[in-house]
C-alpha positions in Angstrom: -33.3 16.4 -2.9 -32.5 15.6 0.7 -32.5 12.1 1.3 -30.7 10.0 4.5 -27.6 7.4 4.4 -28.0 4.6 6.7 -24.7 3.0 8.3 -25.2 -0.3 9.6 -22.5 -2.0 11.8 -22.8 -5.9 12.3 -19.9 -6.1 15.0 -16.9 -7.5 15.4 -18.1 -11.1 17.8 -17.8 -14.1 16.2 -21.8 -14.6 16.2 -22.1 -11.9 13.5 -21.9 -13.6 10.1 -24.2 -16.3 11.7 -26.3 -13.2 12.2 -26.3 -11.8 8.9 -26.3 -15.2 7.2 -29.9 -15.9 9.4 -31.7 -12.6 8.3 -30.2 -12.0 4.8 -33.2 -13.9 3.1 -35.7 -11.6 4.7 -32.9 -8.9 3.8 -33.1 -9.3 0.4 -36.9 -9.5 0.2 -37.2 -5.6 1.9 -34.3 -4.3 0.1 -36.2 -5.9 -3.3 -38.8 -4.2 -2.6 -37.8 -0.8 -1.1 -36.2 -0.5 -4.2 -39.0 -1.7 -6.7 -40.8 1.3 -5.2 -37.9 3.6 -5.4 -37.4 4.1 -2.0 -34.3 2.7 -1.7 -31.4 3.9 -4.2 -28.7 1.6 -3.2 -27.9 -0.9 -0.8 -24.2 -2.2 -0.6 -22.7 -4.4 2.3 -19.5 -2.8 3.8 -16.9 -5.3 3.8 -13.3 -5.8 4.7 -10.4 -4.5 2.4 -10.0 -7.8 0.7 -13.7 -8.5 0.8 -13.8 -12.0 2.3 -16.5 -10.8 5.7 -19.1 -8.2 6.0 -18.6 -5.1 8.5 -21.7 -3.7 7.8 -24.3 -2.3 5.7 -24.5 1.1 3.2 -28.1 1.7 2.7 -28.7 5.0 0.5 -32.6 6.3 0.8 -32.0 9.1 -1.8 -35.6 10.7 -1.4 -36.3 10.0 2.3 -36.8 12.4 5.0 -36.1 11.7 8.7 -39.3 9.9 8.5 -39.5 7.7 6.0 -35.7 6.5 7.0 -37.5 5.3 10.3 -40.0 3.7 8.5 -37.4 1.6 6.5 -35.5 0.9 9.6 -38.4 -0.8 10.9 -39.1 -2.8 7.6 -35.4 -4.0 7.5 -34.6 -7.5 9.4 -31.1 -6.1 9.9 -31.8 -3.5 12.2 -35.3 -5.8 13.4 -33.1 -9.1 14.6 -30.2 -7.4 15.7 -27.6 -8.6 12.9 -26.5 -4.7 13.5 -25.4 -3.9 16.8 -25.1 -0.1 15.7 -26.2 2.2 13.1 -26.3 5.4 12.4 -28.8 7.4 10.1 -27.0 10.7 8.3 -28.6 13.4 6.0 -27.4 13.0 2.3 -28.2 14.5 -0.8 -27.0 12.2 -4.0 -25.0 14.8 -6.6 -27.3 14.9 -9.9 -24.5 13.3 -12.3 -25.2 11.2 -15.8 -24.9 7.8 -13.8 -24.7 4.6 -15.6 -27.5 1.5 -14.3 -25.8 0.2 -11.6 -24.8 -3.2 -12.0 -27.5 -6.0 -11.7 -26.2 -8.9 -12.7 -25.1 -12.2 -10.5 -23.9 -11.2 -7.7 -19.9 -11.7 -7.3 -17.9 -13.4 -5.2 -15.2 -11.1 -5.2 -15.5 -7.4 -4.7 -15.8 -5.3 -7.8 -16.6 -1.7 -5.7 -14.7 0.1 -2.9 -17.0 2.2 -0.7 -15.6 5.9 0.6 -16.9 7.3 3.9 -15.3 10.9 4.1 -15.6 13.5 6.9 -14.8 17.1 5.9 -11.9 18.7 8.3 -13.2 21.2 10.7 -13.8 24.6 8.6 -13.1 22.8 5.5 -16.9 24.7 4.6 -14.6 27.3 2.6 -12.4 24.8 0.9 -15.1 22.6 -0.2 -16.6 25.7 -2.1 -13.0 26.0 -3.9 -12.8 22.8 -4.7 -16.2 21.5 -5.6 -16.5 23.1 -9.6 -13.1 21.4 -10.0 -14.3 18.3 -8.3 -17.7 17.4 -10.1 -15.7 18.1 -13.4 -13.8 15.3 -12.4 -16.8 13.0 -11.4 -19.1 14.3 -14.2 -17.2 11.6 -17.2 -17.0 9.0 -14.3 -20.3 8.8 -13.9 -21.4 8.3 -17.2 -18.7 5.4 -17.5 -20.0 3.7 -14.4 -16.8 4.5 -12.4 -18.9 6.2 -10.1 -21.9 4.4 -9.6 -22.8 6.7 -6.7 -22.0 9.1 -4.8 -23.1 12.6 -2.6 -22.8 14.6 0.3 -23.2 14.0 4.1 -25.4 16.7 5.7 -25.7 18.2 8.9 -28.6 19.3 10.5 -28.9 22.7 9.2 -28.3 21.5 5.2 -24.6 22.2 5.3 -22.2 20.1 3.5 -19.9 17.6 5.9 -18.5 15.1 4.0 -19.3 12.5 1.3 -20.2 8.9 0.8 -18.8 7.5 -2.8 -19.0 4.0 -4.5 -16.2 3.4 -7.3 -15.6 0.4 -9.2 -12.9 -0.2 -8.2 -11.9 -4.2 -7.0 -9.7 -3.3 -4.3 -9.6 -1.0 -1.8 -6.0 -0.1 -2.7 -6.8 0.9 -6.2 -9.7 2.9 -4.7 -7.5 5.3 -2.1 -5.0 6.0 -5.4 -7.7 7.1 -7.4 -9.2 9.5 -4.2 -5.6 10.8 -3.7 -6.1 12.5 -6.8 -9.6 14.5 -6.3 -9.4 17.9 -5.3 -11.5 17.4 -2.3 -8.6 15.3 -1.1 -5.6 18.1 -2.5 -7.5 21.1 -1.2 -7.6 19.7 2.2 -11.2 19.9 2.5 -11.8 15.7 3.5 -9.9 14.8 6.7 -11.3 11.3 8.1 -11.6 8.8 4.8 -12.6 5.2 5.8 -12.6 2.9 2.8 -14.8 -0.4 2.6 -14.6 -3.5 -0.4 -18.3 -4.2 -1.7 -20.4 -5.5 -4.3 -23.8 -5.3 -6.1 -27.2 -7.4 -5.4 -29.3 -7.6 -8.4 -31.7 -5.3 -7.2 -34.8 -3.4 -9.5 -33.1 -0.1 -8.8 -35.0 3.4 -10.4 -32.2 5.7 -11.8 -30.3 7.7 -9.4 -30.8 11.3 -9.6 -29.4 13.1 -13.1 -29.5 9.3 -14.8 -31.4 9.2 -18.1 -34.5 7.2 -17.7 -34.7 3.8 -18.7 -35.1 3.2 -22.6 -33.8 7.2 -23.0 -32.0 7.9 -26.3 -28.5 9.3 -25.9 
């Protein structure tokens, strides 16, 4: 199911974690709720490598056409009250996989996820093909483990595959990039751009993401 990624950017001025801090109450209430309805699949701040300021927002609206992204974007107090100065709002398509619940407990002071942002190369369409069998075996286990608590593919306009968005619990950026080194989309040259971010989970009353076992399901 086609669904859109939403990239907030806060800025770099000084006023922005004043911004953030003034609107993150209201935050919290639409994101609670977006995702009490299952609107919302995931909503992760974007934040520097050791974790210690907020660049931006991830906000993952697995089910949402074009429409209904513009609908949250004018629910969200982020995008309302200017606490991002940019955004950008991308077709994605979450991969089916055995996902774990994704962490809702207190939230951390410390980051326990790194966030991947990955544009394919130009004509990395063929390689991408090669390497994708090879590369969902290797997510399939690390979804059911929670490694992966999500992750899909960037669309274009026309459907096509163009890259990938990936959350990994992984505490440090560092330790993220090692483990991506590794995948086959990054061996078989098909990801060229790969922007890494620190992050962590709200408690938020998530539905499972697409290929989860329902709540209360029997293994």
């Amino acid at each position: 199911m086609m669904g859109h990624a939403i990239l907030g950017w806060d800025g770099g001025d000084a006023e922005a974690p004043a911004r953030r801090a003034r609107a993150r109450p209201r935050h919290l209430e639409v994101i609670a709720r977006w995702a009490a309805s299952g609107r919302l699949s995931l909503a992760v701040p974007l934040l520097d490598p050791v974790g210690s300021g907020a660049l931006g927002s991830l906000m993952i609206l697995g089910g949402e056409d074009e429409l209904g992204a513009r609908e949250y974007l004018q629910d969200e107090p982020f995008a309302r009250e200017g606490v991002w100065l940019s955004y950008q709002m991308r077709p994605f398509r979450i991969a089916p996989l055995p996902y774990a619940p994704l962490p809702s407990g207190p939230v951390s002071d410390t980051p326990t996820h790194a966030v991947l942002i990955a544009e394919d190369r130009p004509g990395a369409a063929p390689r991408r093909a090669a390497a994708r069998e090879a590369h969902l075996a290797r997510m399939l286990p690390l979804a059911g483990d929670g490694t992966l608590a999500c992750g899909g593919a960037l669309l274009d306009a026309a459907g096509a595959m163009v890259g990938s968005i990936a959350v990994t619990r992984h505490a440090s950026v560092a330790e993220a990039r090692r483990f991506w080194a590794e995948d086959p989309y990054v061996t078989g040259g098909v990801w060229g751009q790969m922007d890494f971010y620190a992050t962590r989970f709200a408690p938020l009353p998530y539905a499972p993401l697409p290929g989860a076992a329902p709540p209360g399901a029997t293994p």
